[in-house]
C-alpha positions as CSV (number, residue, x, y, z in Angstrom):
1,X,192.1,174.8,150.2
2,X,189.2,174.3,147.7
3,X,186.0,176.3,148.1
4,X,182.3,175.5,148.9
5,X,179.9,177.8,147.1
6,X,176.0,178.2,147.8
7,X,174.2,181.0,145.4
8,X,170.3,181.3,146.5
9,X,167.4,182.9,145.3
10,X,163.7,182.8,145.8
11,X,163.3,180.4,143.7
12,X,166.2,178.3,143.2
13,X,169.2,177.0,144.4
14,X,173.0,176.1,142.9
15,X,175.7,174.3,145.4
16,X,179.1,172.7,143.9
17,X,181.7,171.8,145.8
18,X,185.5,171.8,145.8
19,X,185.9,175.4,143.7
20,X,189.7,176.2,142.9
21,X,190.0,179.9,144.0
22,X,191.1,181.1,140.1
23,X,187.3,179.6,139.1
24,X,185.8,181.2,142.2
25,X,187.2,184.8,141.6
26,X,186.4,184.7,137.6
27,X,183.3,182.6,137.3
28,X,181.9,184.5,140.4
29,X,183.2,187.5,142.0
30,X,183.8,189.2,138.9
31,X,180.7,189.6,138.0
32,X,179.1,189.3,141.5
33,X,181.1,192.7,142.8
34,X,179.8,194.2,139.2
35,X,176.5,193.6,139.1
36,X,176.4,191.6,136.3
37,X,174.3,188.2,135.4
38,X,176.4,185.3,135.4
39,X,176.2,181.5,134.6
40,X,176.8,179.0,138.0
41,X,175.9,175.4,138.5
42,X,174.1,175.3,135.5
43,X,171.9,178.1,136.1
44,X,171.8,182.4,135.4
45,X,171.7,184.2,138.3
46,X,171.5,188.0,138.9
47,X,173.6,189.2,142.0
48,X,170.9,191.5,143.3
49,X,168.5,189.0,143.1
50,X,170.7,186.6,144.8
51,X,172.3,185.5,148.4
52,X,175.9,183.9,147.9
53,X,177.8,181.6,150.7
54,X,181.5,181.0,150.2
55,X,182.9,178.4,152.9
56,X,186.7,177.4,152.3
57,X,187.7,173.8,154.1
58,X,189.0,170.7,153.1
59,X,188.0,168.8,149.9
60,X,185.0,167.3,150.1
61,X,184.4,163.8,149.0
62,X,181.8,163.4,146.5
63,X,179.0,162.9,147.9
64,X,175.6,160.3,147.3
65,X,173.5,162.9,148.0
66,X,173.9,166.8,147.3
67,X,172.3,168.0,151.2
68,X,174.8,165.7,152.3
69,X,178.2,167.0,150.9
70,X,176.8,170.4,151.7
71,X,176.1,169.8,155.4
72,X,179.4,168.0,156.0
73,X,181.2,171.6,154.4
74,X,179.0,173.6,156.6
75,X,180.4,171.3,159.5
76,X,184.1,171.5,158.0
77,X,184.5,174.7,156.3
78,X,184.7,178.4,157.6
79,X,182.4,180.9,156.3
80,X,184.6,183.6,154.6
81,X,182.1,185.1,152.0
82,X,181.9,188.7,153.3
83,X,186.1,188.4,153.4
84,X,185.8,187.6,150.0
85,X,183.8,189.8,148.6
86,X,185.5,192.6,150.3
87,X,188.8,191.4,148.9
88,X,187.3,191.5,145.0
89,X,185.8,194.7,145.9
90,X,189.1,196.1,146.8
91,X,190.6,194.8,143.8
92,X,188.2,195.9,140.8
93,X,188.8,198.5,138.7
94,X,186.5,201.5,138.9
95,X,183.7,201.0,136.9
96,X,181.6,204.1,136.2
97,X,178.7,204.6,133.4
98,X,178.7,208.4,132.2
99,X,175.2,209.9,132.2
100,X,174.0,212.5,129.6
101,X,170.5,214.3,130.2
102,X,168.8,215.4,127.4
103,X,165.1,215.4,125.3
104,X,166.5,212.9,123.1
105,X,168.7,210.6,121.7
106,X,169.9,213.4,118.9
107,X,170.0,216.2,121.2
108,X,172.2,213.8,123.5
109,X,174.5,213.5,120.9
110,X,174.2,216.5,120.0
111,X,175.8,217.8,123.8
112,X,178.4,215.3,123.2
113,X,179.7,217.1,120.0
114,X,179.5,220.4,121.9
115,X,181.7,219.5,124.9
116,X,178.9,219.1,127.2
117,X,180.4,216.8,129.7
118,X,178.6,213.8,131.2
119,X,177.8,213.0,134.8
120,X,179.4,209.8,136.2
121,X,177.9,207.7,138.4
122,X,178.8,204.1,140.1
123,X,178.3,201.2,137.2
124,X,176.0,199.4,140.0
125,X,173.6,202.3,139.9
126,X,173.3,202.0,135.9
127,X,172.8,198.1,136.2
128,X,170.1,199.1,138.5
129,X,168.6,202.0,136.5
130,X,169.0,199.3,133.3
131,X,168.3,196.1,134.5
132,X,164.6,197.5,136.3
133,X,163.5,199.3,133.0
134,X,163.8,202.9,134.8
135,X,161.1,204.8,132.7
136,X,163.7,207.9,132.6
137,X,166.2,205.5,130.6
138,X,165.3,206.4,126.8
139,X,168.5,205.2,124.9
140,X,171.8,203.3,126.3
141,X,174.9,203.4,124.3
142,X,177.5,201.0,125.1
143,X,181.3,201.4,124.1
144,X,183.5,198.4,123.9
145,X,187.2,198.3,123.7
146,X,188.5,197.3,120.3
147,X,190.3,194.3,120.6
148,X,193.9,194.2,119.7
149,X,194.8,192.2,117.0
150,X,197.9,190.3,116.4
151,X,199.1,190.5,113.1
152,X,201.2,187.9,112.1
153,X,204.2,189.2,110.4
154,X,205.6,188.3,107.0
């Protein structure tokens, strides 16, 4: 059965109708259950800025008018966004950011070399710390896997 997404903020509003779950857990709960901005209905949205419905029912028709094909899968569709979430909750890996206290961005480094460890903590409190310029934040450093390549052999 196809999916009936709402995603609300203050300000603005996104509803499309008839998502196939594969779309719905990539395009959505991926980044939803991470914290991370993410494009929907033509628009950027930032979870923790944002209220998200998930109703799953029959296909709706398209309909003439957009308040109209949302208000017959309100009447058609069960709500199941907190089951949802909880299930791609469940199923992400651990994200963690690693923390390193220091003066500066040298002396940082500097702890690194020396076998200081860092302190971990949940990748939703960094987004946080991030995302709402925390004044204690002097320097991110982000590390991204290397891609593997497939040489083609000759």
């Amino acid at each position: 059965m196809p999916f009936h997404i709402e995603i609300s903020s203050a300000l603005d509003r996104a509803r499309v109708l008839n998502v196939g779950e594969a779309e719905l857990r990539k395009e959505i709960l991926e980044p939803w259950v991470a914290g991370l901005p993410f494009g929907f209905g033509g628009r950027d949205w930032e979870p923790r800025e944002s209220r998200l419905t998930i109703l799953e029912g029959p296909a709706i028709a398209p309909p003439t008018d957009a308040e109209e094909g949302w208000m017959e899968a309100l009447r058609a569709a069960e709500d199941v966004t907190r089951t949802m979430l909880e299930a791609a909750e469940a199923s992400a890996p651990a994200q963690v950011a690693l923390v390193v206290e220091a003066d500066s961005v040298e002396a940082a480094l500097t702890d690194l070399r020396s076998g200081k460890p860092p302190r971990q903590i949940p990748w939703s409190t960094a987004v946080e710390r991030i995302g709402g310029r925390d004044p204690e934040v002097s320097a991110v450093i982000l590390v991204v896997k290397r891609a593997e390549i497939d040489w083609p052999e000759f």
